[in-house]
RODOKE-268053 format. One line per field, with one value per residue (C-alpha): residue number from 1; x negated, y, z. Coordinates in Angstrom, 3 decimals, m for minus. Example, Ala and Ser with C-alpha at 12.3 -4.5 7.8 and 13.67 -1.06 7.14 Angstrom:
<sites>
num <- 1/2 $
X <- m12.300/m13.670 $
Y <- m4.500/m1.060 $
Z <- 7.800/7.140 $
</sites>
This chain:
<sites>
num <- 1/2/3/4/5/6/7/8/9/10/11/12/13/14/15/16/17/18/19/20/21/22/23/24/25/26/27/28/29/30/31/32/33/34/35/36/37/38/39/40/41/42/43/44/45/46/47/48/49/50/51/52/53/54/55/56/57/58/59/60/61/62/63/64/65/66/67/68/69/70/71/72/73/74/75/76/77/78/79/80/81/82/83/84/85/86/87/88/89/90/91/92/93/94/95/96/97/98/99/100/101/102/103/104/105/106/107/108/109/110/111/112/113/114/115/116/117/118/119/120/121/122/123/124/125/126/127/128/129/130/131/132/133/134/135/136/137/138/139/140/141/142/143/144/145/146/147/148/149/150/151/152/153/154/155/156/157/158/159/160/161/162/163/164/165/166/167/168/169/170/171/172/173/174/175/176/177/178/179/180/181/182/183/184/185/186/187/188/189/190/191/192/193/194/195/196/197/198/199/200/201/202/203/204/205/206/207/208/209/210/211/212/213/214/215/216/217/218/219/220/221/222/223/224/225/226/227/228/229/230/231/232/233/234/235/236/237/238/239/240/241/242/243/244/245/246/247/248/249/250/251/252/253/254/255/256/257/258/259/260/261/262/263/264/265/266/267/268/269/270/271/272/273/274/275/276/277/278/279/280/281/282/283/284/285/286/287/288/289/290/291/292/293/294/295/296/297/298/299/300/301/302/303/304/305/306/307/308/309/310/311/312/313/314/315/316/317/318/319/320/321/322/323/324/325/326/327/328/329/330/331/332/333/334/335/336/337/338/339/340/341/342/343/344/345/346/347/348/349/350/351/352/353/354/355/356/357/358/359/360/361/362/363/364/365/366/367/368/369/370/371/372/373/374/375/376/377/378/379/380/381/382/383/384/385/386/387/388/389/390/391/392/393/394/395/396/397/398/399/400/401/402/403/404/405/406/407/408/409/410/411/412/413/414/415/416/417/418/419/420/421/422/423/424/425/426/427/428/429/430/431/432/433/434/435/436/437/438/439/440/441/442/443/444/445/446/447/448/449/450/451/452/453/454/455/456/457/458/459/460/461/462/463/464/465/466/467/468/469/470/471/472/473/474/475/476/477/478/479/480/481/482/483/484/485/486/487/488/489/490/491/492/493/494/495/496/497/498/499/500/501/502/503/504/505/506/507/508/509/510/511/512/513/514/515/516/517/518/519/520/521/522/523/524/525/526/527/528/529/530/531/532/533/534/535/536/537/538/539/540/541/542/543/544/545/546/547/548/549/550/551/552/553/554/555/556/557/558/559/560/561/562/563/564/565/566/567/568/569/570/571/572/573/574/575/576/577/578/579/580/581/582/583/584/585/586/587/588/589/590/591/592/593/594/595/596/597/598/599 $
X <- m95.622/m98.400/m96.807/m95.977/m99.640/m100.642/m98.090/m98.756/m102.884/m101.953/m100.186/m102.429/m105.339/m103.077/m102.302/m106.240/m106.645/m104.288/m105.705/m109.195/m107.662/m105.751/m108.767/m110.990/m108.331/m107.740/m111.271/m113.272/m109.807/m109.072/m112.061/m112.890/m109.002/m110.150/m113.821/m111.662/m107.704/m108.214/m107.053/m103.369/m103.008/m106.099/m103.517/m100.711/m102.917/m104.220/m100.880/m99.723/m102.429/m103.084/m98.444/m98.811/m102.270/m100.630/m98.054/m100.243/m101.801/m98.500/m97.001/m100.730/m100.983/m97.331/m98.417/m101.672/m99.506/m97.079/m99.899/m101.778/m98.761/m98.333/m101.662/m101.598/m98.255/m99.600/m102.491/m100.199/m98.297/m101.848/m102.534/m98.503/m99.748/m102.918/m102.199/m99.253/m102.272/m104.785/m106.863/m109.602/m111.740/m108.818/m107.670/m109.311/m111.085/m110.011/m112.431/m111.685/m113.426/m114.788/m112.877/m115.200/m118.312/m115.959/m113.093/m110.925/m109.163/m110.443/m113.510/m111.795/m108.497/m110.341/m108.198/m110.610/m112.829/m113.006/m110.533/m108.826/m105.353/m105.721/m107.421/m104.142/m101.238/m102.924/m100.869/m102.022/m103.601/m104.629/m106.954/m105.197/m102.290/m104.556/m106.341/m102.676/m102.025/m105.258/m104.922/m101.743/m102.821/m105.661/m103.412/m104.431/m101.707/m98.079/m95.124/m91.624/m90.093/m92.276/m92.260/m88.581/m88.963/m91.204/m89.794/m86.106/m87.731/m90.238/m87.016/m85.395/m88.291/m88.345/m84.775/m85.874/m88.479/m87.603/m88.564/m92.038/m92.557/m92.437/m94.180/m96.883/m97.350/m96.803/m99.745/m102.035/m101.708/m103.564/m106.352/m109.843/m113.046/m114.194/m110.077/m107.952/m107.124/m107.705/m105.601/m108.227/m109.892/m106.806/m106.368/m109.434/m108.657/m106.064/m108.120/m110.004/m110.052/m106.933/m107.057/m107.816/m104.277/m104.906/m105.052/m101.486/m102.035/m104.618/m102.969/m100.218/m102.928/m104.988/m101.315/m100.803/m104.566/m104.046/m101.110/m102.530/m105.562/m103.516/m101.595/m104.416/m106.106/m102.934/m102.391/m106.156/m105.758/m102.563/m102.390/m106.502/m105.930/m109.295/m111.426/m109.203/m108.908/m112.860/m112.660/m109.973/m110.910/m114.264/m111.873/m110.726/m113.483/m115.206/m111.922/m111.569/m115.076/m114.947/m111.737/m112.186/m114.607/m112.094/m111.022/m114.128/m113.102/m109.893/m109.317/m111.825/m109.243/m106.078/m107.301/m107.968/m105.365/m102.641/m104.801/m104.443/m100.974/m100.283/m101.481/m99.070/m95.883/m94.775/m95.187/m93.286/m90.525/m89.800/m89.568/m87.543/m85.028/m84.837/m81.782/m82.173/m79.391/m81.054/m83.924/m85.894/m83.828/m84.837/m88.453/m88.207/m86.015/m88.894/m89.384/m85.440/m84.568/m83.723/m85.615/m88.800/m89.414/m92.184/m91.766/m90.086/m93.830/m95.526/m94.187/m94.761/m98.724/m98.732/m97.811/m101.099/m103.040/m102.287/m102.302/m105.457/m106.839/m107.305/m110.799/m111.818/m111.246/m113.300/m111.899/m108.560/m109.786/m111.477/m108.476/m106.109/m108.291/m109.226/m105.232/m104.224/m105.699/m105.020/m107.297/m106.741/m102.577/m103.317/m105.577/m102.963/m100.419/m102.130/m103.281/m99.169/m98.943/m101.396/m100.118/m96.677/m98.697/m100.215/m96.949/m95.596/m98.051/m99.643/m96.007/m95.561/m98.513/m97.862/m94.340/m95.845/m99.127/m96.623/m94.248/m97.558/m98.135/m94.642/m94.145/m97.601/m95.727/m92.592/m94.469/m95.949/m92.357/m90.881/m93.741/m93.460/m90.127/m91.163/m91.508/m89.305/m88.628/m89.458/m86.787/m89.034/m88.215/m89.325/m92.295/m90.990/m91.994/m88.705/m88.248/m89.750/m92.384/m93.052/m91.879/m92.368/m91.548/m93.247/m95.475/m98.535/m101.822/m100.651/m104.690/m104.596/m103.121/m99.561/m100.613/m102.535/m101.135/m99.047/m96.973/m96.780/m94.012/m95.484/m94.177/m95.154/m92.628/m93.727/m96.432/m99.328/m99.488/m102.492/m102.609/m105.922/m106.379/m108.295/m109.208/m111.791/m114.061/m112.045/m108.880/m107.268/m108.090/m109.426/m107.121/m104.214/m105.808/m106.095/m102.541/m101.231/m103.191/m102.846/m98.743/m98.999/m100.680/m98.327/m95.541/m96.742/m97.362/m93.359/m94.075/m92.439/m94.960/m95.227/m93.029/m89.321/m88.461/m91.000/m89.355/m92.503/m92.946/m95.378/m98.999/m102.246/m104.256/m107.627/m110.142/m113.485/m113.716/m116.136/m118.790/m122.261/m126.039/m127.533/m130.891/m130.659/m129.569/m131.757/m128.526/m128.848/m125.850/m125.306/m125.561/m123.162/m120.578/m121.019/m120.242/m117.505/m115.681/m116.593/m114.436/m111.754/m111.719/m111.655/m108.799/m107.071/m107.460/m106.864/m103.525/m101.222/m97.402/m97.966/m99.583/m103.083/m102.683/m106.068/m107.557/m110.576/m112.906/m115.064/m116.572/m120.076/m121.223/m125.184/m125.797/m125.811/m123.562/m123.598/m123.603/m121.293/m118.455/m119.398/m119.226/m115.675/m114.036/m114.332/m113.701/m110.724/m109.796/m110.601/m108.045/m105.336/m102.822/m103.371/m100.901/m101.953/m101.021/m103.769/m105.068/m108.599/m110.214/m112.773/m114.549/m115.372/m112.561/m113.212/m111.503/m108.290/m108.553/m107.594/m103.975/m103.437/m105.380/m103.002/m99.871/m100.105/m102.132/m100.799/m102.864/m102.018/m104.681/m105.182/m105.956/m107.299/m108.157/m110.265/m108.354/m110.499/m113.835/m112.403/m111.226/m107.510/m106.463/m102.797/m103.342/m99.771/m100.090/m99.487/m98.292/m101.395/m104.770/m106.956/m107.369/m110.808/m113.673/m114.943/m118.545/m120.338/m117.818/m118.564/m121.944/m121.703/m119.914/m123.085/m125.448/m127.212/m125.990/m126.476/m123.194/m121.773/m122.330/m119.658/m116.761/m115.419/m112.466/m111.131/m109.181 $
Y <- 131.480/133.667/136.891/134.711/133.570/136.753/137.864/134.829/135.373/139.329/138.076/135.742/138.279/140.397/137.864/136.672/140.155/139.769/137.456/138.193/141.509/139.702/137.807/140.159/142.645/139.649/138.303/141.605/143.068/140.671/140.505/144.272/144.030/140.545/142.426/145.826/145.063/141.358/138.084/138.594/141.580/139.274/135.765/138.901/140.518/137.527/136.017/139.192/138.421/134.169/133.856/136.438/135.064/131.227/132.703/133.987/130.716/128.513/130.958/131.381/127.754/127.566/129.925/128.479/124.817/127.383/128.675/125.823/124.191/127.171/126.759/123.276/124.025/126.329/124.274/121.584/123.739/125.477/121.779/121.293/124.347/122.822/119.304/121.345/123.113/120.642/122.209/120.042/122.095/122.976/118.999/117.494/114.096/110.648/108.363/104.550/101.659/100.928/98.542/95.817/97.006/94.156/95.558/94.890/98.690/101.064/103.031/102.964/104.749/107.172/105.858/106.443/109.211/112.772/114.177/110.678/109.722/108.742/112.012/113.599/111.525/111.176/112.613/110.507/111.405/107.757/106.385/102.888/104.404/106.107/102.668/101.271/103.612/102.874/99.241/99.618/101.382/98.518/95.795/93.699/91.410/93.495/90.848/92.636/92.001/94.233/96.714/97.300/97.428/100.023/101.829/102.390/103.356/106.024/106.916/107.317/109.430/111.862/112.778/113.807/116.515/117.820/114.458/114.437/117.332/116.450/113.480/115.175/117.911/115.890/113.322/116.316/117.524/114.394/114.515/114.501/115.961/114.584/114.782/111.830/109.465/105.667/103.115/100.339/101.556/100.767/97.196/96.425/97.080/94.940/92.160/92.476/89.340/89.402/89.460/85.751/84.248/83.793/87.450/87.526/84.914/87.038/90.362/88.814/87.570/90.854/92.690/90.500/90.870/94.623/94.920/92.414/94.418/97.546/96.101/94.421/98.108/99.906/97.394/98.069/101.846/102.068/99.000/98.412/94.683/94.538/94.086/91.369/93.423/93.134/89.217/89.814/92.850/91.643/88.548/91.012/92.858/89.764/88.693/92.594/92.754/89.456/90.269/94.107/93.271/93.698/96.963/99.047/100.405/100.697/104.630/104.608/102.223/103.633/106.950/105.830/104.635/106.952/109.614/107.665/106.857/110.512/111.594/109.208/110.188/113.333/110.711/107.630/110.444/111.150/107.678/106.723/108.846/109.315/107.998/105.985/104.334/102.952/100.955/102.278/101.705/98.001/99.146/101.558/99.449/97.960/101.222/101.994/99.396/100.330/98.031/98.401/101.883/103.469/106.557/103.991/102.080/105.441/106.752/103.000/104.057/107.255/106.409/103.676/106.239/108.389/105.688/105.068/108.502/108.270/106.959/110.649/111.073/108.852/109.823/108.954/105.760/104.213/105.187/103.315/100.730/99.826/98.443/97.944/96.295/99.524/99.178/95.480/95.708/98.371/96.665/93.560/96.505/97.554/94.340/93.822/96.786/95.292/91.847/94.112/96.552/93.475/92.025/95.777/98.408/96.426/96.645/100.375/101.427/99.094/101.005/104.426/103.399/102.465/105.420/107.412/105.593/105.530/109.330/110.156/108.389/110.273/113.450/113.227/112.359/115.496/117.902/116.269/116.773/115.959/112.169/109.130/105.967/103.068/100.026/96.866/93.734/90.443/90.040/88.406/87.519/88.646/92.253/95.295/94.961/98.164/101.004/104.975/108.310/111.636/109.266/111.700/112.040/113.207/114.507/116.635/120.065/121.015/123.726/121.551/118.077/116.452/113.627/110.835/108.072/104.973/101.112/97.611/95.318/92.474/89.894/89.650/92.413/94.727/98.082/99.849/103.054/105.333/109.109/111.807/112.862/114.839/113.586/112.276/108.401/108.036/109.945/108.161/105.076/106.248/107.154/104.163/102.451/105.622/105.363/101.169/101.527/104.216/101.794/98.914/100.695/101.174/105.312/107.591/107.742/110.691/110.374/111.012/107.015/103.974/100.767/98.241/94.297/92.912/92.750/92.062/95.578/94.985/97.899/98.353/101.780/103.352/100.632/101.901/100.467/99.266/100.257/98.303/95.197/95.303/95.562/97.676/99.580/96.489/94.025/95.761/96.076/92.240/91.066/93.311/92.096/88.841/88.974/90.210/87.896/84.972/87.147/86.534/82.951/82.262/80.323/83.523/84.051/87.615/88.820/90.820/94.402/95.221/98.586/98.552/102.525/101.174/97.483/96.864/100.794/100.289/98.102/99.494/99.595/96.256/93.942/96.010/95.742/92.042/91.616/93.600/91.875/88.017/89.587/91.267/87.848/85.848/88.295/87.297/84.550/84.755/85.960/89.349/92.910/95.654/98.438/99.202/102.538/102.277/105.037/101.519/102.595/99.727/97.679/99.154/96.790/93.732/94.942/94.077/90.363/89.789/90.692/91.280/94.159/97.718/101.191/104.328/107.044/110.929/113.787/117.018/119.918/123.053/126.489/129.712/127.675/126.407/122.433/122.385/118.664/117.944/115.192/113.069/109.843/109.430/105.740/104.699/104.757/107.771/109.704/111.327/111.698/114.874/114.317/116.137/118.941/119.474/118.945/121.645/123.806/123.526/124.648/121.136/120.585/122.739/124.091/122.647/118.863/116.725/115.172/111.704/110.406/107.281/105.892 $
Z <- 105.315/104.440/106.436/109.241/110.171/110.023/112.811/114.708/114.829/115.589/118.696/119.574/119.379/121.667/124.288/124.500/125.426/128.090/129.325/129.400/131.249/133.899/134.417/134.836/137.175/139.115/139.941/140.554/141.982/144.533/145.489/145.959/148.356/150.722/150.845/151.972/153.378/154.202/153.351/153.980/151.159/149.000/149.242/147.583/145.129/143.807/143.138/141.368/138.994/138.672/137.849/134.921/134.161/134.231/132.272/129.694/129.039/128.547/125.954/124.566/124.463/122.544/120.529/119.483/118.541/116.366/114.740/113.828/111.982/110.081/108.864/108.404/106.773/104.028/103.328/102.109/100.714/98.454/97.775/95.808/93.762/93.111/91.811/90.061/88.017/89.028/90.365/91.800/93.964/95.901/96.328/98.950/97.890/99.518/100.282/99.158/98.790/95.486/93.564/91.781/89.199/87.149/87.522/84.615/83.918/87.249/85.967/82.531/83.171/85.858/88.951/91.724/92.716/91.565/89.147/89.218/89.176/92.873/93.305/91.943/93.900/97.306/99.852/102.364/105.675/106.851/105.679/105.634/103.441/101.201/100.615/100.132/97.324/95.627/95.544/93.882/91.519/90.805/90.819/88.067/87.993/88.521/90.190/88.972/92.634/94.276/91.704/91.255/95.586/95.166/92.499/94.788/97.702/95.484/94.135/97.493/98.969/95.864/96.802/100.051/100.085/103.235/105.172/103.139/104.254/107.508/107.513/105.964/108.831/111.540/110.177/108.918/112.466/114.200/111.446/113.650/112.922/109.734/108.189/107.698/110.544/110.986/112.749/112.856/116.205/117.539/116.037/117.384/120.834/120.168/119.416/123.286/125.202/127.852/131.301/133.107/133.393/137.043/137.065/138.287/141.320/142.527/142.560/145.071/147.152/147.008/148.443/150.977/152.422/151.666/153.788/156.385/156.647/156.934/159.344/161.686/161.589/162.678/165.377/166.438/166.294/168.026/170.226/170.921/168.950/168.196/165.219/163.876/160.310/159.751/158.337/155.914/154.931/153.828/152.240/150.142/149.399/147.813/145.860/144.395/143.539/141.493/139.980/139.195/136.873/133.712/135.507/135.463/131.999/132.889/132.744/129.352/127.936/129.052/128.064/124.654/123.702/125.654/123.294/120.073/120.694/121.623/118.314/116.488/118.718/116.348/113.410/115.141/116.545/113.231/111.772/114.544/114.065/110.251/109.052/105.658/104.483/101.004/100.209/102.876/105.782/105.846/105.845/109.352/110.746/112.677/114.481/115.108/116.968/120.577/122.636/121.064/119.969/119.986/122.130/124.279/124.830/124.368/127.749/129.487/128.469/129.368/133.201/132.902/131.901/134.740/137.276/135.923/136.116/139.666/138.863/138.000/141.960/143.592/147.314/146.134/144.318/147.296/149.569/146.953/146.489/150.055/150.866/147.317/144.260/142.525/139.854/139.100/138.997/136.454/134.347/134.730/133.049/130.521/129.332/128.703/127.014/125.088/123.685/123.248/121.612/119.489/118.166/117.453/116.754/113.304/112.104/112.915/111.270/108.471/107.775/107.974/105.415/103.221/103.469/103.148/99.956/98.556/99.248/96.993/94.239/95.295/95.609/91.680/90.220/92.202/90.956/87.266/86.373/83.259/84.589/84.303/86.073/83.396/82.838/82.734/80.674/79.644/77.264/74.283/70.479/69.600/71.044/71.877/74.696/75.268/73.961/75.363/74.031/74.253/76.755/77.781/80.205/83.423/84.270/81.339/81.856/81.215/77.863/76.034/76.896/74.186/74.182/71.710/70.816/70.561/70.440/70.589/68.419/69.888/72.000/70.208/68.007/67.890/66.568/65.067/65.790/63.842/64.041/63.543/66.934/69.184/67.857/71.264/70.176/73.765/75.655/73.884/75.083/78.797/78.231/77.860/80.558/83.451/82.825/82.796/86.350/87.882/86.411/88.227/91.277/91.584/90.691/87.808/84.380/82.908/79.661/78.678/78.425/79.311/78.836/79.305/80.210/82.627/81.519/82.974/82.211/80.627/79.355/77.520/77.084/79.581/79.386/80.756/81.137/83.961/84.717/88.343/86.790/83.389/81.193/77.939/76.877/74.065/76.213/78.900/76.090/74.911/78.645/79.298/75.612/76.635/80.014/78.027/75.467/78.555/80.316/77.101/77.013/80.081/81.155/82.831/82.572/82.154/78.400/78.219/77.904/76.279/74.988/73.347/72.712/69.722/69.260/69.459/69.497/70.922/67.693/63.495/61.204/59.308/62.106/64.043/61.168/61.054/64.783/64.978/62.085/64.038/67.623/66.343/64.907/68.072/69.998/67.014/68.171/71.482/74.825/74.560/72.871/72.460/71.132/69.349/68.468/65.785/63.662/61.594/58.764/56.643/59.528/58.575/56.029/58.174/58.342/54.970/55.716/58.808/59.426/63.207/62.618/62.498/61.963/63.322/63.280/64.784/62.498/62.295/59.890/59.591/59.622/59.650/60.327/63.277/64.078/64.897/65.979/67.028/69.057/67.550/66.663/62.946/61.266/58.899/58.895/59.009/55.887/56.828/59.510/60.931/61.479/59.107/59.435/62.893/61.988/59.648/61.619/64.489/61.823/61.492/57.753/54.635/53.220/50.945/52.000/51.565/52.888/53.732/51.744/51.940/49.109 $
</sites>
């Protein structure tokens, strides 16, 4: 692609140079020849030059489209690379709404804004489908229907690079200024008042006074009839100047949206005429059927807009306007187009958000091959809930990610999770909750196998202050485990997925193990499973007090006078901490201090 684009800017170089030459030759040449032979030889000369100089700017033109895609088609192609090796400066950002401070799992599993998971799947050019994508991935409650939708046509659309492709140029073409592209400008022309309904009354009796008036002044031209055309012309006059007044803005509006359709035809062209025969044939079928296609209404606009353009000529406006309600039959028009437009267009744009959505998902699992489709089943007491091998962190990097088997027997069942600093316990715990949302969302997870239930996702593990709102870090923490706690009780088919980075952190240690000990309890017995990261080791302890409790712990050790962690998940609880050995190791200890063991 590279080599290409640089033989396609060498000949466009060369052909501006032609053309700045034939310009040039033919302006001071022809004139020097009509100053000198006349403007016989001139009318000659000057056509030798303006056909090859017309010439010029068609192919240049051409050219110019050819070269633009090329571009467009290597940046998407640098971008592949890039989330390949994610590479962030090279990504461009989205821009989103931002979900809820209360949120139950967003900020915590890093799903919006910079370096996030959207960040990293966003293929999306609108700015509607990029929103799409995002609120899927937010979803706090999951329904399996839509899901298992999702997940065939995401399957579907990984299969077929080729049309993602596509799609993707032909959108990243009609990006404007500021990149992306919005449809909503366009929705709310739709929403515009419609013309009176007596509109169409009117514009009979506006062509019958037109031709009368023609008529009369013919007859007073050719036959000396007499001034008989004056009274009804000034009848009609008075009726076009009270009815034209929803045509002034009649070439501004037909302009628009001929331009904003225009932009969309390359996209709708290719939806149109896709053929899908799986699960996402029922989803374009809206913009395949033969009646009410697209291009079909595309070219019905374009001839309004250049009826309407007549406006730019006001000679040739009045002259229209003075016999025929010109202005006023094309308002009546477009104003059709409209309530067609109105019942169709929300539904095309609809289908292509959501293929822009579907194909980010498609376009992660076809990158990934490491990736999988999970198999979802029901939550149950009795079986495995959910249950994922070699599962992993798909905004880590590919050298040092590692993957870890992990499994929940059953509903209600919490697992402590203890670990040295550094170990992965936080990672492991965006893990699980970055791979539940691209589940839900209908996309592959990064893992070898995911089988997984329905659960309503709920984190506390980025919990911050607020200076704005007078919250210390404490008191943050106490409200967010509060909402989780009532998430948990509250009446829901689905169980509570909860993950928990360390309980009660901003206070010390003796009221912090006191305060963990009944919380954990409270979650105990309810519809919920979960996960809790502690450094608090003597909460270990409360497997042995409660059956329902499991530990499972990360580990590391010191080789050469270096850290080495392995970031697997090991059955148990941990067998020692790392703080004063990285203390140590940063100079802020004496040697020989000593060790953590637990018994």
């Amino acid at each position: 692609v590279e080599g290409r684009l640089v033989g396609l800017r060498r000949q466009s170089e060369r052909l501006t140079a032609v053309r700045l030459t034939l310009f040039f030759l033919g302006g001071v040449g022809s004139g020097a020849i009509f100053i000198t032979l006349g403007a016989a030889v001139w009318a000659a000369t000057f056509l030798l030059f303006f056909v090859p100089f017309v010439v010029a700017v068609v192919v240049h033109r051409r050219l110019e489209r050819s070269l633009r895609r090329h571009e467009v088609w290597l940046q998407l192609k640098q971008h592949q690379v890039a989330r390949m090796r994610l590479d962030w400066a090279v990504l461009p950002l989205p821009t989103v709404a931002d979900p809820p401070a209360d949120h139950p799992f967003a900020r915590d599993f890093d799903l919006l804004g910079a370096r996030s998971l959207h960040h990293l799947l966003q293929t999306a050019v609108s700015h509607e489908g990029s929103q799409r994508l995002a609120d899927w991935l937010l979803n706090p409650v999951p329904d399996l229907a839509t899901t298992q939708q999702r997940q065939s046509q995401v399957r579907e659309l990984q299969a077929k690079p080729l049309f993602r492709d596509k799609l993707a140029l032909n959108a990243r073409l009609l990006e404007d200024k500021n990149g992306g592209w919005s449809g909503q400008p366009l929705l709310d022309w739709l929403q515009q008042p419609t013309v009176p309904p007596q509109t169409r009354p009117i514009l009979w009796l506006l062509a019958g006074l037109g031709l009368l008036n023609l008529g009369l002044l013919l007859g007073n031209v050719l036959a000396g009839w007499g001034a008989w055309w004056v009274a009804p012309a000034l009848l009609y006059a008075a009726i076009f100047m009270l009815a034209s007044r929803r045509s002034q803005s009649l070439f501004k509006e037909a302009w628009f949206v001929e331009t904003r359709l225009r932009q969309l035809t390359a996209v709708f062209h290719l939806l149109e005429t896709f053929h899908h025969a799986g699960p996402l044939a029922e989803l374009v079928a809206a913009l395949q059927t033969a009646e009410k296609r697209p291009s079909h209404l595309l070219r019905r606009i374009s001839r309004i807009a250049a009826a309407a353009g007549i406006q730019n000529n006001p000679m040739l406006w009045l002259l229209l306007n003075l016999f025929t309600p010109w202005d006023l039959y094309f308002a009546y028009r477009l104003d059709q187009a409209r309530q067609t437009l109105a019942a169709l267009l929300p539904g095309w744009l609809d289908c292509w958000y959501e293929l822009e959505a579907l194909g980010s998902l498609a376009n992660f699992g076809y990158l990934n091959p490491a990736t999988t489709y999970p198999t979802f089943v029901a939550a149950s007491s009795e079986a495995s809930c959910f249950a994922a091998t070699q599962i992993a962190h798909p905004l880590l990097p590919e050298t040092g990610r590692v993957g870890n088997d992990f499994c929940i027997e059953q509903v209600g069942q919490l697992f402590i999770l203890t670990g040295s600093n550094m170990s992965g316990k936080s990672s492991f715990l965006r893990t699980l909750g970055v791979n539940l949302c691209l589940a839900y969302a209908g996309g592959p997870v990064l893992a070898n196998t995911l089988t997984t239930a329905l659960f309503r996702p709920f984190a506390a593990i980025r919990v911050t202050d607020s200076v704005v709102d007078g919250f210390s870090y404490f008191y943050a923490e106490v409200r967010r485990l509060r909402a989780l706690l009532d998430a948990l009780q509250a009446p829901s088919t689905l169980p509570l997925f909860f993950l928990i980075d360390e309980i009660f952190r901003g206070t010390n240690n003796r009221e912090r193990l006191i305060g963990s000990r009944a919380y954990i309890q409270a979650l105990m017995g309810q519809n919920g499973v979960g996960l809790i990261a502690t450094h608090d080791l003597e909460l270990v302890q409360l497997a042995d007090e409660m059956p329902a409790i499991a530990n499972r712990h990360f580990r590391d050790e010191v080789v050469a006078g270096q850290m080495v962690f392995d970031y697997t998940l090991h059955p148990g609880p941990s067998p020692t901490t790392n703080a004063l050995k990285i203390m140590r190791l940063a100079g802020l200890l004496p040697e020989g201090s000593g060790e953590i063991w637990l018994d």
